[in-house]
N, C-alpha and C positions, 0 to 999 in steps of 0.2 A: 237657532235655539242655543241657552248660553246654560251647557252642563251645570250641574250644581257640585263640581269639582272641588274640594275646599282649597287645590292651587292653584284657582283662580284667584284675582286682584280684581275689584271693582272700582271706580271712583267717578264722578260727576265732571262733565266732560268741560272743555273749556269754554264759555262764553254762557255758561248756566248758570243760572244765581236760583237763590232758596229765600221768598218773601213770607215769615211769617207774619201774620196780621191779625187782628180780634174774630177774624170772621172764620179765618183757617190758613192753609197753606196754599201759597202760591210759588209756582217754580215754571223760572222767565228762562227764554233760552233766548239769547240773541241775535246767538247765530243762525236760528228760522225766523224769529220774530213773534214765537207762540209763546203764548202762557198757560199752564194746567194747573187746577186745582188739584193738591191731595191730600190723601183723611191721613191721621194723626201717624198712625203707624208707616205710611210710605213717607210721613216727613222724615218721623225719625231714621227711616232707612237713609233715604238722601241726606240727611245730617250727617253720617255717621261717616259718608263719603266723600267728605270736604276732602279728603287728602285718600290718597290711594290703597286700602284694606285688602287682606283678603278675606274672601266670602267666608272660610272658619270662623274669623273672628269676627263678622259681621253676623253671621249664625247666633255666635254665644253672646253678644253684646243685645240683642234683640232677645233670646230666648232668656235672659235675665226679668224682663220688665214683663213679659206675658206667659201664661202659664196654659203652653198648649203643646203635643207630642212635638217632638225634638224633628222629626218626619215632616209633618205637618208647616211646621216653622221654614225647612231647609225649601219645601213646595211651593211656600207663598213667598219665599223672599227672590227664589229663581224665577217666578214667573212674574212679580213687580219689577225684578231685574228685565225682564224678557221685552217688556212691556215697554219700559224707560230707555231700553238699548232702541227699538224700533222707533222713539219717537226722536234717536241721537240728544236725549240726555245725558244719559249714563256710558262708559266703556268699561266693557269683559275682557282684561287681557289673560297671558298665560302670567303667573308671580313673577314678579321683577323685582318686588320689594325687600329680597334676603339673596343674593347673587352669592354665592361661593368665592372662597378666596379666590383673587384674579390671577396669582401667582407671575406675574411679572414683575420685572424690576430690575 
């Protein structure tokens, strides 16, 4: 299960790609050789994870475009995360993306 911690970092894992098409979204993973279809809002989540987020900011960047409790939002994007982690689309890590001065040198 992948906390809905907002210092978590999410991002799309390597060898997955995000096929949009007329008909909907398709997201190819090559590293199993599957493909899934998803509805608009799990594209835009996997969109937003082209490069490594954290989930705060994937919260507020989704709770912009839809107008549903703040609650409710942080619920369905952890459990799309849950979802996409089990099919090894996606990875939950701990934040990496703002490390602290290294203070070496």
């Amino acid at each position: 299960m992948i906390p809905d911690s907002p210092l978590r970092v999410a991002k799309i894992r390597e060898g997955v790609r995000i096929k949009v098409l007329s008909q909907g979204t398709v997201v190819l993973s090559f590293r199993t050789g599957q493909a899934f279809e998803v509805n608009g809002s799990g594209a835009e989540i996997l969109q937003h994870l082209s490069k490594p987020l954290p989930l705060r900011e994937l919260v507020v960047r989704v709770s912009m475009k839809y107008e549903m409790d703040a609650d409710e939002i942080v619920s369905q994007i952890v459990r799309f995360l849950e979802e996409c982690s089990q099919l090894d689309l996606v990875e939950v890590s701990p934040e990496l993306a703002h490390p602290g001065p290294s203070g070496s040198g």
